[in-house]
TORKOL-4160 file (C-alpha; in steps of 0.2 Angstrom, whole numbers, padded with zeros to 4 digits, m for minus):
347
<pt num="1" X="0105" Y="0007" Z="0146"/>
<pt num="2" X="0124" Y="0013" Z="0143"/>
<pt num="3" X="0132" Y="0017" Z="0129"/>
<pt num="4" X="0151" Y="0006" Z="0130"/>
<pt num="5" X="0150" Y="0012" Z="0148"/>
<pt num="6" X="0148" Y="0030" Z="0146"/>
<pt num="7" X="0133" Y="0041" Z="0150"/>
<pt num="8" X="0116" Y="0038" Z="0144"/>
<pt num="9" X="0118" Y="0056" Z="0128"/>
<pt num="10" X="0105" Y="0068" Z="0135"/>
<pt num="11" X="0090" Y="0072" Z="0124"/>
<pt num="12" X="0080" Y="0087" Z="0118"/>
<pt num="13" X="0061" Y="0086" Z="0115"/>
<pt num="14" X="0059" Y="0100" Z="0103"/>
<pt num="15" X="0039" Y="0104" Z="0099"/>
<pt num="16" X="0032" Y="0117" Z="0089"/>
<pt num="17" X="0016" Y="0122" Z="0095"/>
<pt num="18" X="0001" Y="0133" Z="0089"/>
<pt num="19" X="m0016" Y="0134" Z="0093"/>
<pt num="20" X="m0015" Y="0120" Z="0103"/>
<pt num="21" X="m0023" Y="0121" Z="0120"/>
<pt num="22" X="m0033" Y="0105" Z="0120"/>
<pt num="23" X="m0019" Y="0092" Z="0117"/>
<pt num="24" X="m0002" Y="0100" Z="0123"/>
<pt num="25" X="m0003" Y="0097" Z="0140"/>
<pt num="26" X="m0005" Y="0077" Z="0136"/>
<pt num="27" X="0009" Y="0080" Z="0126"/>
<pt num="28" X="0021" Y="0087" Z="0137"/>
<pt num="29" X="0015" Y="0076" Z="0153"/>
<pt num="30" X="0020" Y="0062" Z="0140"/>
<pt num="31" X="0039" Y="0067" Z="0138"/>
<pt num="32" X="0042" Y="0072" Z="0158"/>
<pt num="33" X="0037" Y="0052" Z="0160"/>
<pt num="34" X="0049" Y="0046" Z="0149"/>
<pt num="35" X="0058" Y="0033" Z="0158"/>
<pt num="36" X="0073" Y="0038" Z="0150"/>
<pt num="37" X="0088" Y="0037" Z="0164"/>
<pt num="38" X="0099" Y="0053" Z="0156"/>
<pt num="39" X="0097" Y="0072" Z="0155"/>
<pt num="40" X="0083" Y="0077" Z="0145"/>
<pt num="41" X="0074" Y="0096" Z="0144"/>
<pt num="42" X="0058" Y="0100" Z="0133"/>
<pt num="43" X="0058" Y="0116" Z="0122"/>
<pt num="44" X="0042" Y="0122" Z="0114"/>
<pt num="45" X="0043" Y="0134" Z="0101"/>
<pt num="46" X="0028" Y="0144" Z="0104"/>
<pt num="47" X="0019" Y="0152" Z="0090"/>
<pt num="48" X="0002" Y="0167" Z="0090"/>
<pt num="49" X="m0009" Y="0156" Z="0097"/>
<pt num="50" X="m0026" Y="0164" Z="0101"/>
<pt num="51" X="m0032" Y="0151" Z="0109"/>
<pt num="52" X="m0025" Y="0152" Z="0127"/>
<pt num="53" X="m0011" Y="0139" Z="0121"/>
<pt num="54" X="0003" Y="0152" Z="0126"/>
<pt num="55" X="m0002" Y="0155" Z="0143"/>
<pt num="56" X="m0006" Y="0138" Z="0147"/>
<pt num="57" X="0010" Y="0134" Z="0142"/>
<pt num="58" X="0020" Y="0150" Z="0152"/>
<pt num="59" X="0009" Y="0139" Z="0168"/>
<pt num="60" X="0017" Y="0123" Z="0165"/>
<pt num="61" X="0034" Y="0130" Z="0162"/>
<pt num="62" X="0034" Y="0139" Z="0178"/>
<pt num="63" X="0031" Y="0124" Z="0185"/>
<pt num="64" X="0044" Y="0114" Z="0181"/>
<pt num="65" X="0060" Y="0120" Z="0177"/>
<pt num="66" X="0061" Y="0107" Z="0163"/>
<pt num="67" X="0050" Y="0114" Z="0152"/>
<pt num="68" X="0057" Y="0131" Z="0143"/>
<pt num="69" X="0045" Y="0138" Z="0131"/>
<pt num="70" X="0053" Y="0151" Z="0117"/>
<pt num="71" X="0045" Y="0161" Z="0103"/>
<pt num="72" X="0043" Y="0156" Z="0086"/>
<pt num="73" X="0035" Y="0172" Z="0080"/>
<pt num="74" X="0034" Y="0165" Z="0061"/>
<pt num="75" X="0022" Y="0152" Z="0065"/>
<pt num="76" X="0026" Y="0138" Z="0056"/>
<pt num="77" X="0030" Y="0119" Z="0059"/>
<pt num="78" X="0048" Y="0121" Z="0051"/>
<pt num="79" X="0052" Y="0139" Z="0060"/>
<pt num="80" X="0045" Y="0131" Z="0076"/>
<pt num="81" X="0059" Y="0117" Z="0074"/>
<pt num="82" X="0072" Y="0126" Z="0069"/>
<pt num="83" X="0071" Y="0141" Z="0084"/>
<pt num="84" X="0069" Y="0124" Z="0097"/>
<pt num="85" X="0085" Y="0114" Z="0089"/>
<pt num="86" X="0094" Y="0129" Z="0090"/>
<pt num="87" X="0091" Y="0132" Z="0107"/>
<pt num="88" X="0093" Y="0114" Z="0111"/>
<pt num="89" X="0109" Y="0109" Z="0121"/>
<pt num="90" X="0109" Y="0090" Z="0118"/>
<pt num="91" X="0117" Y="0079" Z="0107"/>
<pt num="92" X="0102" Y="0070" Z="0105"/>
<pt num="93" X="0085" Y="0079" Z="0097"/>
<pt num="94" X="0068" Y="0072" Z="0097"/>
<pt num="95" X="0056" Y="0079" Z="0086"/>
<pt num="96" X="0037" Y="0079" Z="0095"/>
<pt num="97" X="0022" Y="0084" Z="0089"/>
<pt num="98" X="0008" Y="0093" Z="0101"/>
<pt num="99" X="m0005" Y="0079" Z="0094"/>
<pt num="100" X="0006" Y="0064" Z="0100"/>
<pt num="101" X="0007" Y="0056" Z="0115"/>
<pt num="102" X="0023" Y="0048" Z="0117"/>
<pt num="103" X="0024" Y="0029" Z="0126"/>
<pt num="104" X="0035" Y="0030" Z="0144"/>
<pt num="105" X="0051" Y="0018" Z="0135"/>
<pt num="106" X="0052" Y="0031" Z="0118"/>
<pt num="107" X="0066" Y="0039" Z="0120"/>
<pt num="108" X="0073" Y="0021" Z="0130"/>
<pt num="109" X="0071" Y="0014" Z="0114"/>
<pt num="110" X="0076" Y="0027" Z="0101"/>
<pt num="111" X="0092" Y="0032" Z="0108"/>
<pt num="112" X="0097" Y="0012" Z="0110"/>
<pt num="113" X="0092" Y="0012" Z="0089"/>
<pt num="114" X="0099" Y="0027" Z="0084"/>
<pt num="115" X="0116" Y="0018" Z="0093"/>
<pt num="116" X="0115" Y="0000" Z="0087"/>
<pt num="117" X="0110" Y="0008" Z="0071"/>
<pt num="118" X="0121" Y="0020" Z="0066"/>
<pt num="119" X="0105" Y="0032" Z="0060"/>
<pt num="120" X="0106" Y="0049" Z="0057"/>
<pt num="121" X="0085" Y="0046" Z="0062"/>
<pt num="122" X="0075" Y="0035" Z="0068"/>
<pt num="123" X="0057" Y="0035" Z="0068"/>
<pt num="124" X="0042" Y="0021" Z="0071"/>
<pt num="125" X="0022" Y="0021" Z="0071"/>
<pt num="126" X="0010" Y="0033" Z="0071"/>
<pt num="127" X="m0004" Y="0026" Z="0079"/>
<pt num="128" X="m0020" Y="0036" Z="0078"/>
<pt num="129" X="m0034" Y="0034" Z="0091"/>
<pt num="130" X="m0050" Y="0044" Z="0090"/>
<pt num="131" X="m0061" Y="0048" Z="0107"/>
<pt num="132" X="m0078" Y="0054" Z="0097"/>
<pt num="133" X="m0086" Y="0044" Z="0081"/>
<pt num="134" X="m0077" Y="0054" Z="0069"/>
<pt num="135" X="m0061" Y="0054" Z="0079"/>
<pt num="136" X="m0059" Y="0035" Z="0078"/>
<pt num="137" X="m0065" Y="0036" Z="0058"/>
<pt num="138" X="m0050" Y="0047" Z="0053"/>
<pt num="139" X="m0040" Y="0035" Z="0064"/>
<pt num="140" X="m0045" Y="0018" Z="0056"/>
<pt num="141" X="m0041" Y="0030" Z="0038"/>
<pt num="142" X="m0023" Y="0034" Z="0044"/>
<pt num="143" X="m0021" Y="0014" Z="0048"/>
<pt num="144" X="m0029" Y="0007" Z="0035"/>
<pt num="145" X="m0021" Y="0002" Z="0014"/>
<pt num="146" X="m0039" Y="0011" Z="0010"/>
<pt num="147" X="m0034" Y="0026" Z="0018"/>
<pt num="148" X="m0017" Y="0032" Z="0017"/>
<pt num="149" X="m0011" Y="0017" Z="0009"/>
<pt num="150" X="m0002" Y="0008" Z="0022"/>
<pt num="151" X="0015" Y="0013" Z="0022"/>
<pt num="152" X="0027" Y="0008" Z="0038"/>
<pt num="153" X="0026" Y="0022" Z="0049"/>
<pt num="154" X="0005" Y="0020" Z="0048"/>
<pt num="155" X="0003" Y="0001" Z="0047"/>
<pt num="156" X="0021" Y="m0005" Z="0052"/>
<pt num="157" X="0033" Y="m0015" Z="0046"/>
<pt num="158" X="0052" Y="m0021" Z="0045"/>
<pt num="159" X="0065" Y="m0013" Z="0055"/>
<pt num="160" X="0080" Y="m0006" Z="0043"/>
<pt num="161" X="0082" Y="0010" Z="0031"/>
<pt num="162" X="0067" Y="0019" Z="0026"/>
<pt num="163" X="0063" Y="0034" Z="0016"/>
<pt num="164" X="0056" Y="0045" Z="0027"/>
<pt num="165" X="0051" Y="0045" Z="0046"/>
<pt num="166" X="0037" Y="0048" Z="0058"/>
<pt num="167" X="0043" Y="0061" Z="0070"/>
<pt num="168" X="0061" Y="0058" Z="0073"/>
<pt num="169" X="0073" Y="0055" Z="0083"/>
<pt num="170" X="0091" Y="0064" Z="0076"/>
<pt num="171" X="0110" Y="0069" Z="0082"/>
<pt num="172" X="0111" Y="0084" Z="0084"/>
<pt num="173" X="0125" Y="0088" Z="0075"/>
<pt num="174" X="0119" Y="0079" Z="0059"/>
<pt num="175" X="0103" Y="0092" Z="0059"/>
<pt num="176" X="0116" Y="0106" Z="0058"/>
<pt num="177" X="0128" Y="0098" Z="0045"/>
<pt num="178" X="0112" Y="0097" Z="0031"/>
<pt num="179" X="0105" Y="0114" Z="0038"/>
<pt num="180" X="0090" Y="0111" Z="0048"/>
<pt num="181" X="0071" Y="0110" Z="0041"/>
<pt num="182" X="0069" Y="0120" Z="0026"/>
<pt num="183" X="0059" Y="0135" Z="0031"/>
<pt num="184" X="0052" Y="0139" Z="0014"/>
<pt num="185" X="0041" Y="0120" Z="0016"/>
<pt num="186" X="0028" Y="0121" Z="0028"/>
<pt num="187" X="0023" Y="0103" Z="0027"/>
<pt num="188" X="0032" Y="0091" Z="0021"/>
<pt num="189" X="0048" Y="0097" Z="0026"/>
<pt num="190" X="0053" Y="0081" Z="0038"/>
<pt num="191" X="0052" Y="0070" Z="0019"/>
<pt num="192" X="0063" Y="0084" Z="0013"/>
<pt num="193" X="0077" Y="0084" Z="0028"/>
<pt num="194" X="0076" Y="0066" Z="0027"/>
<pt num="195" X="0081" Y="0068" Z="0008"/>
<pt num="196" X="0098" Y="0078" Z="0012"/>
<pt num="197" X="0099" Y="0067" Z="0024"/>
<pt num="198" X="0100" Y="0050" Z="0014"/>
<pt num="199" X="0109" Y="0063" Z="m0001"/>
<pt num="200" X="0125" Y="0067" Z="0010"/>
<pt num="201" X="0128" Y="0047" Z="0016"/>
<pt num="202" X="0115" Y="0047" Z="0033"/>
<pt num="203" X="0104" Y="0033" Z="0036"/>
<pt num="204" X="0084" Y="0036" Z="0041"/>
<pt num="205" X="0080" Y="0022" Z="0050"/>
<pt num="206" X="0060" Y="0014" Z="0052"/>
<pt num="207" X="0058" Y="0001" Z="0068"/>
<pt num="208" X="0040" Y="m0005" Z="0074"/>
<pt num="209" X="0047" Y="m0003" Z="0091"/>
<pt num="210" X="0044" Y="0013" Z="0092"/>
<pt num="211" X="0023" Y="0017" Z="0094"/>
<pt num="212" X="0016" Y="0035" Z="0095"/>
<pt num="213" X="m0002" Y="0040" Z="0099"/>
<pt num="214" X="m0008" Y="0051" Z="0088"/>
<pt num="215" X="m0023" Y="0062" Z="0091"/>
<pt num="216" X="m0033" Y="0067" Z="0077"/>
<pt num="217" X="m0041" Y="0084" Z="0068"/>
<pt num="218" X="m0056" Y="0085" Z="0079"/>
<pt num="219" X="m0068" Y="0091" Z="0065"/>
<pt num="220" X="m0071" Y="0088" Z="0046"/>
<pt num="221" X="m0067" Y="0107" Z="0042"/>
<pt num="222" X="m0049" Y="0104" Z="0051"/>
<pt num="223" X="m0048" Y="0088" Z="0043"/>
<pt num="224" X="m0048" Y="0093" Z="0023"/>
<pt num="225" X="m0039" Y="0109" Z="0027"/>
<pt num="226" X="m0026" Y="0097" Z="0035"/>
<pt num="227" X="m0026" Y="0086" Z="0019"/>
<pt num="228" X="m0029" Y="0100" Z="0006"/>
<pt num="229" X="m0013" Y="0108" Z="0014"/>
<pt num="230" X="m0004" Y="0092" Z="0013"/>
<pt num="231" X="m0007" Y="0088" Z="m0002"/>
<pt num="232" X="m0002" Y="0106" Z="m0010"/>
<pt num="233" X="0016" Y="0104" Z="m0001"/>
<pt num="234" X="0018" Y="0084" Z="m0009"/>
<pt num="235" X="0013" Y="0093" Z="m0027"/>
<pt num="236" X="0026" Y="0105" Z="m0023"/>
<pt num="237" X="0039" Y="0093" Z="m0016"/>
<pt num="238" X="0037" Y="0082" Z="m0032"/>
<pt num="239" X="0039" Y="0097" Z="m0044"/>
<pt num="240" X="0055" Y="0101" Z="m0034"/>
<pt num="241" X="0061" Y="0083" Z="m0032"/>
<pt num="242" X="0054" Y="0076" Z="m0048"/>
<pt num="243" X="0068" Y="0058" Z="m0046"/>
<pt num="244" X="0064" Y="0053" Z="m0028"/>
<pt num="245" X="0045" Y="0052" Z="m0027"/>
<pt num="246" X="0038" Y="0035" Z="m0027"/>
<pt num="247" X="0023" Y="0029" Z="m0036"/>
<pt num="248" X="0012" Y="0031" Z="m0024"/>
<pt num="249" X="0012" Y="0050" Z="m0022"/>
<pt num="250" X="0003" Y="0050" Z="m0036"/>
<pt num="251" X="m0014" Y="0039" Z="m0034"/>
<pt num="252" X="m0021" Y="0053" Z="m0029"/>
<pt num="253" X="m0022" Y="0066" Z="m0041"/>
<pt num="254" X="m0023" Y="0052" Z="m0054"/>
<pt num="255" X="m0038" Y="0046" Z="m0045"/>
<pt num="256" X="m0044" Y="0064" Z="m0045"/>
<pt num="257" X="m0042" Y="0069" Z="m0060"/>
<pt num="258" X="m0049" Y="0052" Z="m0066"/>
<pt num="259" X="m0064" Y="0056" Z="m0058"/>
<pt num="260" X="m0066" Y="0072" Z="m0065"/>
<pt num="261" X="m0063" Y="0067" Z="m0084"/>
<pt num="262" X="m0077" Y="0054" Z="m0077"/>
<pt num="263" X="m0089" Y="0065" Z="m0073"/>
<pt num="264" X="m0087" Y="0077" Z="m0088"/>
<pt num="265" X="m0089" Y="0063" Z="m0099"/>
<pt num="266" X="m0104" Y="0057" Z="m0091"/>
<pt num="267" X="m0114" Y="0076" Z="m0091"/>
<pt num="268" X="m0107" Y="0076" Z="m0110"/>
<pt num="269" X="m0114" Y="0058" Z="m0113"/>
<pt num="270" X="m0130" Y="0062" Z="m0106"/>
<pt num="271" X="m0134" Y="0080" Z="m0114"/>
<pt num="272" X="m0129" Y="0067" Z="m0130"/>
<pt num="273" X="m0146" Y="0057" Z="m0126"/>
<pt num="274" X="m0156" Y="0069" Z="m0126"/>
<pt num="275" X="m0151" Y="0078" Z="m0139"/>
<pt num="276" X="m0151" Y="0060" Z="m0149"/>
<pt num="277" X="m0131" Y="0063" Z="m0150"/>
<pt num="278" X="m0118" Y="0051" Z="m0156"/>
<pt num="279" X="m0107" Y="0055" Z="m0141"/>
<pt num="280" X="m0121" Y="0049" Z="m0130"/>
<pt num="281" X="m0110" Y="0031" Z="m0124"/>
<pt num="282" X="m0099" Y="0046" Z="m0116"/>
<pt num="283" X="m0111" Y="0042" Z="m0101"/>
<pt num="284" X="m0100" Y="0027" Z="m0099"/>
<pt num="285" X="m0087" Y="0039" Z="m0090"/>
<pt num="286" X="m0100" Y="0039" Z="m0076"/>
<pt num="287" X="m0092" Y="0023" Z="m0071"/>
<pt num="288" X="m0075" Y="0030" Z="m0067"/>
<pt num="289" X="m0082" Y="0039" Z="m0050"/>
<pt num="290" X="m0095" Y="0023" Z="m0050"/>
<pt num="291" X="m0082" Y="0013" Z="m0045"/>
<pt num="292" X="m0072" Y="0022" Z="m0034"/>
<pt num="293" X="m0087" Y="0026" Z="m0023"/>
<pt num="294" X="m0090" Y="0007" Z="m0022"/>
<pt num="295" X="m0072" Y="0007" Z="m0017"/>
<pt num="296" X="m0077" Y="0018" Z="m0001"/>
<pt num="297" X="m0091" Y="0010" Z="0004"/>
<pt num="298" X="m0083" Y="m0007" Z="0002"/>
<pt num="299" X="m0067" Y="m0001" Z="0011"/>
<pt num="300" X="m0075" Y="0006" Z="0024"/>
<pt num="301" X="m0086" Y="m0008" Z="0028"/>
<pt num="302" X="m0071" Y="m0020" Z="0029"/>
<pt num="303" X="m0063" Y="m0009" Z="0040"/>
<pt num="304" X="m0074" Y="m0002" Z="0052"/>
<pt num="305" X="m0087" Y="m0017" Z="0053"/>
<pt num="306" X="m0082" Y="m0020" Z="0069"/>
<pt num="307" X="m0079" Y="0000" Z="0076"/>
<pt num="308" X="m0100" Y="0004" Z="0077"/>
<pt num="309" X="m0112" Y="0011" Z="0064"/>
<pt num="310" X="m0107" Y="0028" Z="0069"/>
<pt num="311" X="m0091" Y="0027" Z="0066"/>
<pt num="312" X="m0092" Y="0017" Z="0049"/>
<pt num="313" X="m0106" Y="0031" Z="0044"/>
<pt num="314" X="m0091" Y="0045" Z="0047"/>
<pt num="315" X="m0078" Y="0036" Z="0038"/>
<pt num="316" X="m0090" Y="0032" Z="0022"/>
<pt num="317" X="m0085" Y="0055" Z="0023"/>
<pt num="318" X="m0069" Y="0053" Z="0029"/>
<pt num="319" X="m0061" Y="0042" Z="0015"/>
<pt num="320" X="m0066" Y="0054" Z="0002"/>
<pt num="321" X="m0062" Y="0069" Z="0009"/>
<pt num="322" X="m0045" Y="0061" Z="0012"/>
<pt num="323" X="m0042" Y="0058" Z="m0004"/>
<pt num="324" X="m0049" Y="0071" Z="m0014"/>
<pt num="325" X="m0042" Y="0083" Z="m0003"/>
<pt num="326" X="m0024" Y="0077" Z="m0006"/>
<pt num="327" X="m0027" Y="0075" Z="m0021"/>
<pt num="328" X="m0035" Y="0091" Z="m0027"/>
<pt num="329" X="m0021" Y="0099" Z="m0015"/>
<pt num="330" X="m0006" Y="0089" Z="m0028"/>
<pt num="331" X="m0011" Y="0094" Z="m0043"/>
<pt num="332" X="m0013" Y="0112" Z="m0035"/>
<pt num="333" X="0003" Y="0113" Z="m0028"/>
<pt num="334" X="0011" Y="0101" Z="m0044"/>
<pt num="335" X="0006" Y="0117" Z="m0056"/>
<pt num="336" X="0008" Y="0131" Z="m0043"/>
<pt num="337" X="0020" Y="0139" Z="m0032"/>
<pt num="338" X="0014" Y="0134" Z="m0017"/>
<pt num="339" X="0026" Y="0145" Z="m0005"/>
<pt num="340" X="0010" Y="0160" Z="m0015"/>
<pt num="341" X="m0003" Y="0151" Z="m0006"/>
<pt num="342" X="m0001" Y="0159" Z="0009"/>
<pt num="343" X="m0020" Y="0153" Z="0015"/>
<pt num="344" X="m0017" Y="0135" Z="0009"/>
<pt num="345" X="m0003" Y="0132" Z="0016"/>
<pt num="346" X="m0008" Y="0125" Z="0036"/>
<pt num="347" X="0007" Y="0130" Z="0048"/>
């Protein structure tokens, strides 16, 4: 592909990485077989890994000159991409994670959008695929409306403007102009460049061309610490950003809190009988979690009836520990300064 007869621009992969020795090396094998035809380099910001990530990585890099590997002594997702964008030397900057394995025509594809587009950003599918029973039930979660409710960049859609974007694929010089990720966020920071993005006239861009595979938290703990985290950072963000957060942010902590209203009711309504109280049709508020565990099993039957009993046994788990982790992580981070939850906060 050329751009009006010039040179294909060159690209930057850019990957923040900690504690991540059993997926990186896919990862970065993923980018060196991009069949992209212009310059490219791959900059991971390493952070204190202590699980032989670091030196893995110092082997690949001096193996190939096209990987450079530079601190990010901070830690974090945001400082992580900020230290690798400023190192960069291309006009082009794609954003990779060290879960995701990128297909060989990505960066083919992206840079053609992000020119016929106009885009500040452009971004496409997440696809999760799972290897063990409870891999490939957090993966049928991420794609499923029962799970994280289906919006474009988990279950696809129509190519044009979008809110946000998986991943991303950015000029340069855009990224500089709106003053790179937000350090002070440590999830939910690539919602919140996108809005500075969109606010100063830029256009984020969602197509169903673009397909990553994503590799899933390995084990439940990992999995609710990842969503707990998540869902603090969205509370924040929406106390923050009260005008542009839709709807659906907050099904979660509704449900949540919901539940738990449900559940008080119920204990109170119960006590009531047995005490021969008038309050005793307070039981009635055991329907509220009633209904939504018939919600998860009915879910998860519908969508993992054809994945194995395993798989469908782990996601009956999954499903609520999705979303009462989010949401029990909202409400948190809505009433809390979440940048004081140093614990909660994930990288």
């Amino acid at each position: 592909m050329q751009t009006d007869g010039q040179p294909l621009p060159g690209v930057s992969y850019v990957m923040p990485v900690l504690n991540e020795v059993t997926e990186v090396r896919a990862a970065v094998a993923s980018l060196l077989d991009q069949d992209y035809a212009g310059p490219f380099e791959v900059i991971l910001a390493l952070g204190p890994s202590i699980d032989g990530t670091n030196e893995l990585v110092a082997e690949m890099s001096a193996s190939d000159p096209r990987i450079r590997a530079i601190e990010n002594p901070v830690g974090s997702t945001p400082a992580g991409l900020n230290v690798a964008i400023r190192a960069s030397e291309h006009p082009v900057v794609v954003r990779v994670d060290a879960h995701s394995v990128l297909p060989r025509d990505y960066t083919s594809i992206a840079v053609r959008v992000l020119l016929e587009s106009g885009a500040d950003n452009v971004g496409g599918i997440m696809r999760a695929e799972g290897r063990t029973p409870f891999e490939k039930a957090v993966a049928l979660a991420y794609g499923s409306r029962v799970g994280l409710g289906g919006t474009p960049h988990h279950v696809g859609g129509t190519a044009g403007p979008a809110e946000t974007a998986y991943l991303g694929v950015f000029r340069r010089d855009r990224l500089f102009e709106v003053g790179l990720f937000d350090e002070g966020i440590k999830r939910g920071q690539d919602w919140e460049l996108n809005r500075r993005l969109r606010q100063t006239g830029g256009t984020v861009w969602f197509t169903p061309e673009l397909v990553v595979t994503y590799r899933p938290r390995p084990s439940l703990k990992r999995l609710v610490r990842q969503f707990v985290a998540t869902g603090l950072w969205r509370g924040e963000l929406a106390r923050r950003f009260p005008a542009n957060n839709g709807l659906r942010y907050f099904v979660p902590p509704a449900m949540v809190a919901a539940m738990a209203l449900g559940i008080v009711a119920g204990l109170v309504g119960v006590v009531g009988a047995v005490l021969g109280s008038p309050v005793a049709w307070a039981v009635l508020g055991f329907v509220v979690p009633a209904v939504y565990l018939l919600f998860v099993v009915a879910g998860s039957v519908a969508v993992a009836r054809r994945s194995g009993l395993p798989t469908l046994l782990w996601l009956l788990v999954v499903l609520p520990c999705i979303h009462v982790g989010w949401g029990l992580g909202f409400i948190i981070g809505f009433l809390t300064r979440t940048s004081e939850l140093t614990t909660h906060t994930g990288r």
